[in-house]
VOSEKE-188874 format. One line per 2 residues: their letters; for each residue x, y, z of C-alpha. Coordinates in nm, 2 decimals, padded with zeros to 4 digits, always signed. Layout:
N
a = X:Y:Z  ...
END
This chain:
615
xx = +00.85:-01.28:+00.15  +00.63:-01.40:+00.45
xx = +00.39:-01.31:+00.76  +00.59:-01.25:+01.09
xx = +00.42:-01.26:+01.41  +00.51:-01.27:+01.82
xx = +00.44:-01.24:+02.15  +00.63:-01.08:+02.43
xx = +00.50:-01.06:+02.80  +00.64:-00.75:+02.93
xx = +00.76:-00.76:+03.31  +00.69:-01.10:+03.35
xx = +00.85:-01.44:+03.31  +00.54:-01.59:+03.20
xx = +00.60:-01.86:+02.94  +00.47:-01.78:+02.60
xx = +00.17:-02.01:+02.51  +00.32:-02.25:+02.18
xx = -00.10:-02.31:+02.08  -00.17:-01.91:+02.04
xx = +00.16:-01.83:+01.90  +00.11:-02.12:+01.62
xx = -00.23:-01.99:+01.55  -00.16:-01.69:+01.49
xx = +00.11:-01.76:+01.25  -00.14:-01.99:+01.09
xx = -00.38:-01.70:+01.04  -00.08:-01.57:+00.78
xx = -00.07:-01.92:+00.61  -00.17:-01.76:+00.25
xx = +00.15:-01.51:+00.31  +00.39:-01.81:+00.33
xx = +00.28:-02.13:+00.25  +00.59:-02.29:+00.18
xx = +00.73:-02.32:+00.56  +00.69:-02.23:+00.93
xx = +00.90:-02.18:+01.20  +00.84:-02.09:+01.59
xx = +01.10:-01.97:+01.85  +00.98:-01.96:+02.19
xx = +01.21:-01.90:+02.50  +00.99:-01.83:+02.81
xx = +00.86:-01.48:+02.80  +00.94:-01.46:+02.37
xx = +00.76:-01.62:+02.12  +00.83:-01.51:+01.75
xx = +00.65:-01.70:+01.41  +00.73:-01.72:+01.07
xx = +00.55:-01.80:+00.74  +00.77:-01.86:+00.42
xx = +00.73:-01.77:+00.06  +01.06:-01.89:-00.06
xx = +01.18:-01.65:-00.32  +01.57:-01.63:-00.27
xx = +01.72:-01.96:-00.14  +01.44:-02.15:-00.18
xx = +01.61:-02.44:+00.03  +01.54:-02.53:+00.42
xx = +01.85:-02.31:+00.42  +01.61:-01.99:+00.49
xx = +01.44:-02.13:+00.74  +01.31:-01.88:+01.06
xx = +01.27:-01.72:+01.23  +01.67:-01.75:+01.21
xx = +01.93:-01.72:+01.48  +02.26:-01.57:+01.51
xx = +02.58:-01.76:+01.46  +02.64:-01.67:+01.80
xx = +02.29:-01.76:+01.93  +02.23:-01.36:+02.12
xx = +01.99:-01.26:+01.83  +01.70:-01.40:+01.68
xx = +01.52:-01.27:+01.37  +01.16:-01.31:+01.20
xx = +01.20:-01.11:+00.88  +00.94:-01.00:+00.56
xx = +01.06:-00.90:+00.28  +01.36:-00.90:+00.00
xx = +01.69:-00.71:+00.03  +01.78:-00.65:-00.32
xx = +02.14:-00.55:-00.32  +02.20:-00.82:-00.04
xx = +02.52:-01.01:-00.25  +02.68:-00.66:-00.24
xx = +02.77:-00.71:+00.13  +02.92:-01.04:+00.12
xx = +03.29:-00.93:+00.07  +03.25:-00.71:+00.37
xx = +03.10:-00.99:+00.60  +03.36:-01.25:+00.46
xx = +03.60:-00.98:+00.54  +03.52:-00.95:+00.85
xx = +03.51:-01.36:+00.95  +03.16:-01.44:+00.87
xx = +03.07:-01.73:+00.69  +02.80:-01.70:+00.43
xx = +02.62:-02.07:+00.48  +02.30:-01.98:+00.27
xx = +02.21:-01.76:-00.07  +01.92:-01.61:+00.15
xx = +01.90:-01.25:+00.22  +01.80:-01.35:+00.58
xx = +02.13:-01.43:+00.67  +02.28:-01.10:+00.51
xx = +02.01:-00.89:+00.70  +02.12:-01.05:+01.05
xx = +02.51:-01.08:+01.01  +02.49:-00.65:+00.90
xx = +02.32:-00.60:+01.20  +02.59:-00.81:+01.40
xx = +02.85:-00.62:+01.25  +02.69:-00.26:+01.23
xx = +02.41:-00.28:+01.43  +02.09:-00.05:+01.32
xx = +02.34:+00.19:+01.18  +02.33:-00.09:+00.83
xx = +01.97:+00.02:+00.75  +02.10:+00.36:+00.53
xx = +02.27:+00.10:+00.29  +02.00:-00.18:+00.25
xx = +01.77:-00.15:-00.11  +01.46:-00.32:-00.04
xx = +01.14:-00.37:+00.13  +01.09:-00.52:+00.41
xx = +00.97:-00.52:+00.79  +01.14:-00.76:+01.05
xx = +01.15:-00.82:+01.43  +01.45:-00.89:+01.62
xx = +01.50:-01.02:+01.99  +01.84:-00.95:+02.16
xx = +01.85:-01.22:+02.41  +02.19:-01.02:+02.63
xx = +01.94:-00.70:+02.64  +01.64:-00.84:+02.68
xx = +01.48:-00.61:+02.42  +01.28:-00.67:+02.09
xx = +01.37:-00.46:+01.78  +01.09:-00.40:+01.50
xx = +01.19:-00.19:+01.20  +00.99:-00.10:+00.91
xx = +01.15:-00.03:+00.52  +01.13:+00.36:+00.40
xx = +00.78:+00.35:+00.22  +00.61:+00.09:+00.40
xx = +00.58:-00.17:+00.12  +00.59:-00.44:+00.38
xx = +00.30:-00.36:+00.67  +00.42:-00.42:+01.02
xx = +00.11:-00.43:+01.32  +00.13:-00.45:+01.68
xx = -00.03:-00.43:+02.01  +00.00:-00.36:+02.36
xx = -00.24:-00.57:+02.53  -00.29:-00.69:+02.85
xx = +00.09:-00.64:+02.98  +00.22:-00.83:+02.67
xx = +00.34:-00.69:+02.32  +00.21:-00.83:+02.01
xx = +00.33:-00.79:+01.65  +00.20:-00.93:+01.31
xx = +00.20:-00.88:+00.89  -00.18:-00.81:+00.88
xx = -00.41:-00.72:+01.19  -00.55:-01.01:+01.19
xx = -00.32:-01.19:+01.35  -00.33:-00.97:+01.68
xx = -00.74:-01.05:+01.71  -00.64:-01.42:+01.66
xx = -00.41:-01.35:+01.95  -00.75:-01.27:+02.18
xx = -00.73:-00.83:+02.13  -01.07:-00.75:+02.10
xx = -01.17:-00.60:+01.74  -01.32:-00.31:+01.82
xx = -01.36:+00.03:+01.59  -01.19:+00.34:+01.72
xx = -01.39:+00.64:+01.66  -01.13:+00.85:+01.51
xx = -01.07:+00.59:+01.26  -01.40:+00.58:+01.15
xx = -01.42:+00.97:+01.12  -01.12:+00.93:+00.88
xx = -01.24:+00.64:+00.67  -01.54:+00.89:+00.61
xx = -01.31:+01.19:+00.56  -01.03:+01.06:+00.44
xx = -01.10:+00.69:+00.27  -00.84:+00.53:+00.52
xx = -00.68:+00.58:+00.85  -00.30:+00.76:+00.79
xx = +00.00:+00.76:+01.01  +00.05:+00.44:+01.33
xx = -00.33:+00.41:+01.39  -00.55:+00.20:+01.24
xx = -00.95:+00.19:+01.25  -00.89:+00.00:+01.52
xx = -00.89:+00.08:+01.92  -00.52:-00.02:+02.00
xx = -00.42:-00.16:+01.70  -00.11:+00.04:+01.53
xx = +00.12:+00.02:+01.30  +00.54:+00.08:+01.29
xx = +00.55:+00.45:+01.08  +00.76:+00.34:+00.79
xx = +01.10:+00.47:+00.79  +01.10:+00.43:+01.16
xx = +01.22:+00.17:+01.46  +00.98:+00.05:+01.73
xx = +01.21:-00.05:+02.04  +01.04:-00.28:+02.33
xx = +01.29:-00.31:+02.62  +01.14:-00.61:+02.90
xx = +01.12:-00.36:+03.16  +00.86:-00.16:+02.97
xx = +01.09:+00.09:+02.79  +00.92:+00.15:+02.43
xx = +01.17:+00.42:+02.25  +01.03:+00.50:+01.89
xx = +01.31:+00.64:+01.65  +01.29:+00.75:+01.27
xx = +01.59:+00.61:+01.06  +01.51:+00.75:+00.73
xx = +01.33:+01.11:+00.66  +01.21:+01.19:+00.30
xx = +01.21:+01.55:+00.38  +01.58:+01.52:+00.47
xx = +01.68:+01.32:+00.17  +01.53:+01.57:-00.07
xx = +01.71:+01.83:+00.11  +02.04:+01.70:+00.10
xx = +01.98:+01.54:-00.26  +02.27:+01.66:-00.51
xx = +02.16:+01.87:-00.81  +02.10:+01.62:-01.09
xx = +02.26:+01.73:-01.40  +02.12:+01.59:-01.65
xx = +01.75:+01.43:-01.48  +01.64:+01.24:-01.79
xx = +01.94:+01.05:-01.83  +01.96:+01.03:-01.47
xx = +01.62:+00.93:-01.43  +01.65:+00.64:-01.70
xx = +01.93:+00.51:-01.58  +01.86:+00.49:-01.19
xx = +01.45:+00.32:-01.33  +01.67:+00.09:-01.53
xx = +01.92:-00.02:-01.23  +01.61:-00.04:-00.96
xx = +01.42:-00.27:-01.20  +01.72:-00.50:-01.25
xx = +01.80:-00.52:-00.87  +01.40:-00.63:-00.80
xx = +01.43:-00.90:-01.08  +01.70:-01.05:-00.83
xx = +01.49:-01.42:-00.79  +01.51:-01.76:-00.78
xx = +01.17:-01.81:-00.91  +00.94:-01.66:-01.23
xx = +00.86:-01.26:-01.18  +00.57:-01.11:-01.42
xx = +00.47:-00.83:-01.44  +00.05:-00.62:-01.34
xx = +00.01:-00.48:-01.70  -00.23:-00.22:-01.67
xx = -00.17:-00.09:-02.07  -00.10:+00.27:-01.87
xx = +00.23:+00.41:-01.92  +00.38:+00.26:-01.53
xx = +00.35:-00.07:-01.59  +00.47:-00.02:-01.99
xx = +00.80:+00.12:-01.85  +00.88:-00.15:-01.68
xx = +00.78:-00.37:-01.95  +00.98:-00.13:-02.17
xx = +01.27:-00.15:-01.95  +01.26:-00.54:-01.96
xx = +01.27:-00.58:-02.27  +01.59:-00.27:-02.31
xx = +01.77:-00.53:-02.05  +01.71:-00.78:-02.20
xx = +01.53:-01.02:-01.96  +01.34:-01.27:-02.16
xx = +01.00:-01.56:-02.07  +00.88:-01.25:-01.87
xx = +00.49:-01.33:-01.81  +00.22:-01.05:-01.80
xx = -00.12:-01.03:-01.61  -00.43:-00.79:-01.72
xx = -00.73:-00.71:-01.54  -00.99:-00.60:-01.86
xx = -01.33:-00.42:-01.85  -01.62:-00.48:-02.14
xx = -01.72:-00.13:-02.03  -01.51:+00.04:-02.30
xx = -01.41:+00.33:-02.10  -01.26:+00.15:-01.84
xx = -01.10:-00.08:-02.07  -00.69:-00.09:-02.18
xx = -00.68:-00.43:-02.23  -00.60:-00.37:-02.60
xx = -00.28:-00.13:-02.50  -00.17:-00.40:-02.24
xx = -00.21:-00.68:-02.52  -00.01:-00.50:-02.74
xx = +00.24:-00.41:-02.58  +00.33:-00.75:-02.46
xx = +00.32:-00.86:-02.81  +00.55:-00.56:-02.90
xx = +00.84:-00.71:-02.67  +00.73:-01.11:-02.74
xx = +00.62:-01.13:-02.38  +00.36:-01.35:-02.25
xx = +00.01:-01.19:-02.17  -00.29:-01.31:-01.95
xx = -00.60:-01.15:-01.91  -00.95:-01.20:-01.70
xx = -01.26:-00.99:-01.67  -01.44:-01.00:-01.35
xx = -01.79:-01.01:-01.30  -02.11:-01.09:-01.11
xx = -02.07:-01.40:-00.85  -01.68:-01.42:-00.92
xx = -01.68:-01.05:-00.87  -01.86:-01.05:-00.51
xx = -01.69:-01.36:-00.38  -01.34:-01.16:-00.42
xx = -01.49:-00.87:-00.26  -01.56:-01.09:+00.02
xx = -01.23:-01.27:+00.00  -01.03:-00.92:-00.02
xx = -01.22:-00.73:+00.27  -01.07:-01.04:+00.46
xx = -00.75:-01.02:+00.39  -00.70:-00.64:+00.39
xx = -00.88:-00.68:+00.74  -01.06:-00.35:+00.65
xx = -01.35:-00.18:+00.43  -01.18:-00.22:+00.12
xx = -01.15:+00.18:-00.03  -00.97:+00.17:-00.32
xx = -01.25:-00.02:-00.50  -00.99:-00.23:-00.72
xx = -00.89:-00.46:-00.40  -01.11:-00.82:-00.57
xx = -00.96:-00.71:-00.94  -00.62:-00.74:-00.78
xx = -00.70:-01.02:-00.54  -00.78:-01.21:-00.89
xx = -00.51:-01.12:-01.11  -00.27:-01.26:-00.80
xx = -00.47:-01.52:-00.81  -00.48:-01.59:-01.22
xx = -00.10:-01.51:-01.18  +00.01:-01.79:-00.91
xx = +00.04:-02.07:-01.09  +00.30:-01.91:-01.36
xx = +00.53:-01.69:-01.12  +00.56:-01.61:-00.76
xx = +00.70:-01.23:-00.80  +00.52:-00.93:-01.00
xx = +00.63:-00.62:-01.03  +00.39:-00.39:-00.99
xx = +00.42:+00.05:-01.15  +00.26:+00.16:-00.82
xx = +00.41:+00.52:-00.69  +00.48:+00.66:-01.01
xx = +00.17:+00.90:-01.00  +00.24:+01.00:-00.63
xx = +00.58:+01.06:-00.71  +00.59:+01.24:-01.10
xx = +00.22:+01.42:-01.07  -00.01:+01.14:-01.25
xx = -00.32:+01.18:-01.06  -00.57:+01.46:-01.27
xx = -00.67:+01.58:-00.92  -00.35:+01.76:-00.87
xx = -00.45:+01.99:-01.20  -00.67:+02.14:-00.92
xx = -00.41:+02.27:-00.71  -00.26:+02.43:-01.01
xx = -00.47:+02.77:-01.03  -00.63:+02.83:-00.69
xx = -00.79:+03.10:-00.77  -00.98:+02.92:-01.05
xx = -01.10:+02.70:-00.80  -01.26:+03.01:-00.61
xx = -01.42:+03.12:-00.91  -01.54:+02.75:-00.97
xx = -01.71:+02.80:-00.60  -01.95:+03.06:-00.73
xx = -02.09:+02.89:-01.05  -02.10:+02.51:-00.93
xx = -02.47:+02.52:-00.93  -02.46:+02.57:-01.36
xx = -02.56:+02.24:-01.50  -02.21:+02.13:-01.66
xx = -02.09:+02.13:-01.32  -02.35:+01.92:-01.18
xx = -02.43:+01.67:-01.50  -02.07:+01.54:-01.59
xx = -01.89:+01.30:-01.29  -01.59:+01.47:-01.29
xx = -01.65:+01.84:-01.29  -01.97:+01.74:-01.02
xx = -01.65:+01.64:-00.80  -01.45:+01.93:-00.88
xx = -01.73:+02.20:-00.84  -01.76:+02.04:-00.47
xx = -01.43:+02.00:-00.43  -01.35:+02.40:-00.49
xx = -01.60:+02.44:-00.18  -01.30:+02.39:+00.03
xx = -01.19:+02.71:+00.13  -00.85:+02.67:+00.30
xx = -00.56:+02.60:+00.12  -00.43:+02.31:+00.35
xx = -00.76:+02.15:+00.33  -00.73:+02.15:-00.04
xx = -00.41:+01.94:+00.03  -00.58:+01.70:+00.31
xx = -00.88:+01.65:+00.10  -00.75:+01.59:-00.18
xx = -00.77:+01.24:-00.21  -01.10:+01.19:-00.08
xx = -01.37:+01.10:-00.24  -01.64:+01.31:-00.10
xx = -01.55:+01.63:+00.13  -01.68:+01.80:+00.50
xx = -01.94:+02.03:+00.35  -02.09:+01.70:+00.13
xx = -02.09:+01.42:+00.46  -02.26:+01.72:+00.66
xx = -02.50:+01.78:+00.42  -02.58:+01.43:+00.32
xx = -02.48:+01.23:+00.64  -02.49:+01.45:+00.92
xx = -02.19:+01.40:+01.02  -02.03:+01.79:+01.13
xx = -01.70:+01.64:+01.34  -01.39:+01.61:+01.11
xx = -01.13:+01.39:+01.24  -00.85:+01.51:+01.41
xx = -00.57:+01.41:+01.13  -00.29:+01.46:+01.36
xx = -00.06:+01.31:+01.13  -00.17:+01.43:+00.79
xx = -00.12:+01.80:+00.94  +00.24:+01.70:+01.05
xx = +00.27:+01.57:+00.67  +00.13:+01.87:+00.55
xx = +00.38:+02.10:+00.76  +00.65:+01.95:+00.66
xx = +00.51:+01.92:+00.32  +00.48:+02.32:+00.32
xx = +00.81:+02.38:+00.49  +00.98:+02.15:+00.19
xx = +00.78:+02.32:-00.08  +00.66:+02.65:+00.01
xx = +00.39:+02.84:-00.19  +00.31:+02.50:-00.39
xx = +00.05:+02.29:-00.37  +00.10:+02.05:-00.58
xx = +00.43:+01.97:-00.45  +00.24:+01.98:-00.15
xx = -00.01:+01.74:-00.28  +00.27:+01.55:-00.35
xx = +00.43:+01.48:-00.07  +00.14:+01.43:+00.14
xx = +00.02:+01.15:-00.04  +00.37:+00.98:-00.04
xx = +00.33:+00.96:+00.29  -00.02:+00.89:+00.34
xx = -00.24:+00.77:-00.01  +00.04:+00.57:-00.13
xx = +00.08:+00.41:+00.20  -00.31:+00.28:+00.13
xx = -00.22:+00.19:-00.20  +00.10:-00.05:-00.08
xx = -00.12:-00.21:+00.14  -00.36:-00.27:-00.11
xx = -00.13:-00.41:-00.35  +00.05:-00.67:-00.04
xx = -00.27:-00.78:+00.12  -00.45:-00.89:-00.23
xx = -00.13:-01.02:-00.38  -00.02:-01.22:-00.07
xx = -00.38:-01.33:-00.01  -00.28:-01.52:-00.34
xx = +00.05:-01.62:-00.21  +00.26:-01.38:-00.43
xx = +00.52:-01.11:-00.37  +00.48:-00.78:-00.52
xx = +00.76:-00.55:-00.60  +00.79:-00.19:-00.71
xx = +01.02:-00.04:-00.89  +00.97:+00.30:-00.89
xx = +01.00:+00.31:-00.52  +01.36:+00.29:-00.51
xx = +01.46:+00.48:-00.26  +01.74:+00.73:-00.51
xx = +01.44:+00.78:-00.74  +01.19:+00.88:-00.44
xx = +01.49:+01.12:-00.33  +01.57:+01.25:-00.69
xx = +01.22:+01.30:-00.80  +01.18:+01.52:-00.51
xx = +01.45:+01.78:-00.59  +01.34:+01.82:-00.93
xx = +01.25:+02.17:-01.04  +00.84:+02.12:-01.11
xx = +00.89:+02.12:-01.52  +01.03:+01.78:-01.50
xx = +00.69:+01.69:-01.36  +00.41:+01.88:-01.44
xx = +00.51:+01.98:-01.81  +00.29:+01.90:-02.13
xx = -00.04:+01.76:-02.10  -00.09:+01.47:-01.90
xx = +00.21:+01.57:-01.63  +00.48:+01.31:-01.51
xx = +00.68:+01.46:-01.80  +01.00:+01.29:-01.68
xx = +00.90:+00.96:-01.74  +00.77:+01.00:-02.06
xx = +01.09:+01.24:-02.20  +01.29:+00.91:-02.06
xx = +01.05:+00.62:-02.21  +01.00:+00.82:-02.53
xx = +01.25:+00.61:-02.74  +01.10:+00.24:-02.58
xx = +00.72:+00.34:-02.59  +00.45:+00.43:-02.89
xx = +00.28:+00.73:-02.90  -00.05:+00.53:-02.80
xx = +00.10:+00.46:-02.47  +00.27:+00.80:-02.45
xx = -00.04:+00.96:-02.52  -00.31:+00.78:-02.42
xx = -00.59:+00.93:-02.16  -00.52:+00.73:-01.82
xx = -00.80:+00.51:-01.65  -00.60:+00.37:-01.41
xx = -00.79:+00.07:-01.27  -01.15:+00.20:-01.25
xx = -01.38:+00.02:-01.17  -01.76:+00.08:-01.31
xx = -01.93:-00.03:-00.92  -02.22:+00.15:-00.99
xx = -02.33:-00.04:-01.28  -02.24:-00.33:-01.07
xx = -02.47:-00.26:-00.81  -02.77:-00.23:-00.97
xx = -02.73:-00.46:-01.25  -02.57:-00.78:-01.08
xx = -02.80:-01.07:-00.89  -02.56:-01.03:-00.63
xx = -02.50:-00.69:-00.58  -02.85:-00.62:-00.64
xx = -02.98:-00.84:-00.33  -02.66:-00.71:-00.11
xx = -02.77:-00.33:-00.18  -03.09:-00.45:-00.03
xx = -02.94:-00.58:+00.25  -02.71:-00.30:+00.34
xx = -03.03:-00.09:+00.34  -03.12:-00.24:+00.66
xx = -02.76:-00.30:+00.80  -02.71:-00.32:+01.13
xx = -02.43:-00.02:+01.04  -02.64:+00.24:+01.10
xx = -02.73:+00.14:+01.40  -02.36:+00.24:+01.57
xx = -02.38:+00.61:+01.67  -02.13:+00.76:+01.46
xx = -02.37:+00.66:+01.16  -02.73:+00.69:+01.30
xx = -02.84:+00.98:+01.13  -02.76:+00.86:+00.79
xx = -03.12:+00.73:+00.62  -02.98:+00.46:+00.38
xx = -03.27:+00.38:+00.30  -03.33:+00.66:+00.11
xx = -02.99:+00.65:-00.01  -03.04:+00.38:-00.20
xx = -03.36:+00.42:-00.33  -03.20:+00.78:-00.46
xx = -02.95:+00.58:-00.62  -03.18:+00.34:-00.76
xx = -03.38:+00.58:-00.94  -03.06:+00.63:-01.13
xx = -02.84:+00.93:-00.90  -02.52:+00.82:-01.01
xx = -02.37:+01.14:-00.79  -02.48:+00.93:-00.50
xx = -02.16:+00.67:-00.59  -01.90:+00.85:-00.38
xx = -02.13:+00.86:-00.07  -02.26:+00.50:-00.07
xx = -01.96:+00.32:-00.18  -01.75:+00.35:+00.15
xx = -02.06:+00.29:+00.36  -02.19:-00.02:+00.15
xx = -01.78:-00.15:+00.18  -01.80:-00.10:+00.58
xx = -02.11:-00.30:+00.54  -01.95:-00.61:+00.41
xx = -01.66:-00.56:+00.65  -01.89:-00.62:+00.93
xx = -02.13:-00.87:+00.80  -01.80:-01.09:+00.67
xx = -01.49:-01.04:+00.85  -01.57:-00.86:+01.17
xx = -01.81:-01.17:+01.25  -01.48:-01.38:+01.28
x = -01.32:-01.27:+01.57
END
């Protein structure tokens, strides 16, 4: 696990410069501060940060060459199922000099070329230069766990783990307009762009090809849609199911140092403890975030459950000065507005977490891919939400949080932008209203999601729902989760991403899902022999954060509101007709409604007055 970076001066034999190339591999220090490596030949220049996990020797040093010295590699990221391959390299005369991955990953691309990726189980997003062709390779894992950015700049191609890299490299930070539209819409930018003006990312699941001449060719290797086509009827899907969680966590506790687990107390993260303890894998360490705010609280489930399998458990609360400084620290390394509001809890588990292990696993994806999330209960009944539409002015739709969000939310009146919006926080008939803000974004990509999404699953939404957010809300989510626990120097791993259950799961006939009351019925009819009934049946939080108690209550928070009042934020055009100032004085008075609306703005707020300052 590590940050990868490079330079490559298209059309040109000008000579890489070794001072901008180190420092912006040095910008990535916190993703791998174990070793660093630099290859530079003229025009090339490729970095490398190290997190030793497998091999932790100078063994696994990069980036790494080719026995044969045509390719060189800088690589992120852990193939799981990596020892599998060594009969067939030995087989076919390569020596196996290291108990790294790395070498695996390069010696199957000697042998098989791109054509090896189908067969790899892992995460992971590397960079290859083929010296004969005079072409850089950049390929990105089937989910995007591992981020991959890049740049054209200036006649020269830049790549690195976290945008921040590329504005050390000199291009200019500057907000695209279409990415602000979608933070506002959306909550994040989806698809290769980024909130910033030429700044994108490699789509996972594809190949980004840079020949020297100019030639950029931009090929998918692996197609969800595809793979759920072509999946074979499962028989018997709770055994199936079981079996396949069981396999994927044993391949991602493949380590040469401590793994823990992020115990939440929901039912994710107590399957994989569950699942543990079934396999037998002992001095397994666990980390809770916990809340004094009882209805954000399951420390108590979390506690108990690592005492149920004589597991280790940590736990924090975060508050006040500690809570703002990881605010601050997270916005920086996720190199955005934070959205998902959890980003400094995470930031500080990683952080409580380092000193004991240097891998968690992590029970991210399970809701995107079993039906977890309670706004997919909306897409159940359409019609219902029509009839919502006419009565959301009545005061139990206006007083309570959640039916406030679903009486706006049935305001939608199409049913794709019932998929699209979805997620979001706040929709286009509440920003107009309360922002003056009429121009939703474009969404190219979300609407080719959503076609293929509706093509795949015809007539249902939630499937719909589904799929869409695999490919665009989780995508947020992995970032999340690799941005705050690198920023702490750790690797985080997720089990239920393996790429036979993302498959399977999508074949399923919708009972395995969305049967009983709380959904993801599959995972539950599987863990139903290894888990109580309190985490079977317990009411999911997830990890929510009380922020509006926060702002009004904590010194800090309290002067920052203040300050964002006045920011220079609604000075930029896209954002001049917002009043903020009456924002927060509405909020002040006590309008909790006003959270949804004032949290993204407030987070792009310390975005700019912390990290965009930097560069």
């Amino acid at each position: 696990m590590c940050g990868i970076n490079g330079i490559f001066h298209l059309q040109s034999q000008k000579k890489v410069d070794e001072r901008l190339l180190t420092k912006m591999r040095d910008s990535l220090e916190h993703r791998g501060p174990d070793d660093k490596g630099l290859f530079i030949e003229n025009n090339v220049g490729l970095g490398h940060r190290r997190l030793s996990i497998l091999d932790v020797s100078a063994a696994g040093h990069q980036p790494f060459l080719s026995d044969d010295g045509r390719y060189v590699m800088t690589y992120n990221g852990e193939i799981y199922n990596f020892r599998d391959f060594y009969p067939e390299l030995k087989s076919n005369g390569f020596d196996i000099k290291t108990s790294s991955d790395t070498e695996v990953l390069l010696k199957l691309f000697q042998l098989h070329g791109l054509k090896m990726l189908n067969r790899l189980n892992g995460m992971f997003a590397f960079v290859i230069w083929d010296k004969l062709e005079r072409k850089m390779i950049t390929v990105r894992d089937r989910m995007g766990v591992k981020p991959l950015y890049y740049s054209f700049y200036n006649e020269t191609f830049y790549f690195g783990s976290e945008q921040k890299a590329l504005f050390t490299a000199g291009v200019p930070l500057k907000m695209a307009q279409n990415g602000m539209e979608e933070y506002i819409f959306n909550r994040f930018v989806a698809g290769e762009n980024t909130l910033y003006e030429n700044v994108k990312k490699v789509l996972p699941g594809h190949i980004l090809t840079i020949h020297e001449s100019g030639k950029i060719t931009n090929e998918k290797w692996w197609d969800l849609k595809e793979e759920i086509q072509n999946q074979p009827k499962i028989k018997n899907p709770v055994e199936w199911f079981r079996e396949t969680f069981d396999e994927s966590i044993k391949l991602r506790m493949v380590s040469d140092v401590p793994v823990g687990v992020l115990l939440s107390g929901g039912l994710d993260s107590s399957s994989i403890l569950a699942s543990l303890n079934h396999q037998n894998f002992r001095d397994i360490q666990t980390f809770n975030i916990g809340f004094k705010e009882k209805e954000h609280n399951e420390s108590h489930l979390a506690k108990n459950m690592a005492e149920k399998f004589d597991y280790e458990f940590h736990t924090m609360q975060l508050e006040d000065h500690s809570l703002f400084d990881k605010l601050v620290s997270s916005t920086y390394y996720q190199d955005e507005p934070i959205m998902h509001l959890s980003e400094p809890h995470i930031l500080a588990l990683a952080q409580l977490a380092k000193p004991n292990v240097k891998v968690l696993l992590s029970g991210e994806g399970a809701d995107e891919l079993m039906g977890g999330y309670v706004r997919y209960k909306a897409l159940q009944y359409p019609s219902l939400l029509k009839a919502i539409a006419t009565v959301g002015h009545m005061d139990y739709f206006t007083t309570k949080p959640r039916f406030e969000k679903l009486a706006r939310y049935s305001q939608i009146e199409n049913s794709d932008d019932l998929v699209l919006y979805n997620g979001s926080n706040i929709y286009p008939k509440d920003i107009a209203q309360t922002f003056g803000i009429n121009h939703s974004p474009k969404n190219e990509y979300r609407n080719q999601i959503l076609a293929d999404a509706k093509e795949l699953y015809p007539n249902n939404l939630r499937r719909q729902a589904l799929y869409f957010d695999q490919h665009t809300y989780l995508c947020s989510l992995l970032d999340r989760n690799d941005r705050c626990t690198m920023g702490a120097s750790i690797e985080c791993r997720e089990p239920f991403l393996d790429q036979r259950l993302v498959a399977g799961l999508g074949s399923l006939d919708d009972k395995w899902l969305f049967k009983g009351k709380k959904w993801k019925y599959i995972l539950k009819s599987a863990m139903a022999a290894r888990l109580p009934d309190e985490i079977l049946k317990f009411k999911k939080v997830g990890l929510s954060v009380p922020w509006g108690d926060y702002l009004i209550k904590s010194p800090e928070f309290i002067d920052e509101i203040e300050s964002f009042a006045k920011s220079d934020l609604f000075k930029m055009e896209y954002f001049e007709s917002i009043d903020a100032q009456k924002l927060v004085a509405n909020f002040k008075k006590g309008d909790t409604k006003l959270i949804p609306y004032l949290m993204p703005l407030f987070m792009m707020h310390i975005w700019q007055k912390t990290y965009a300052t930097q560069f």
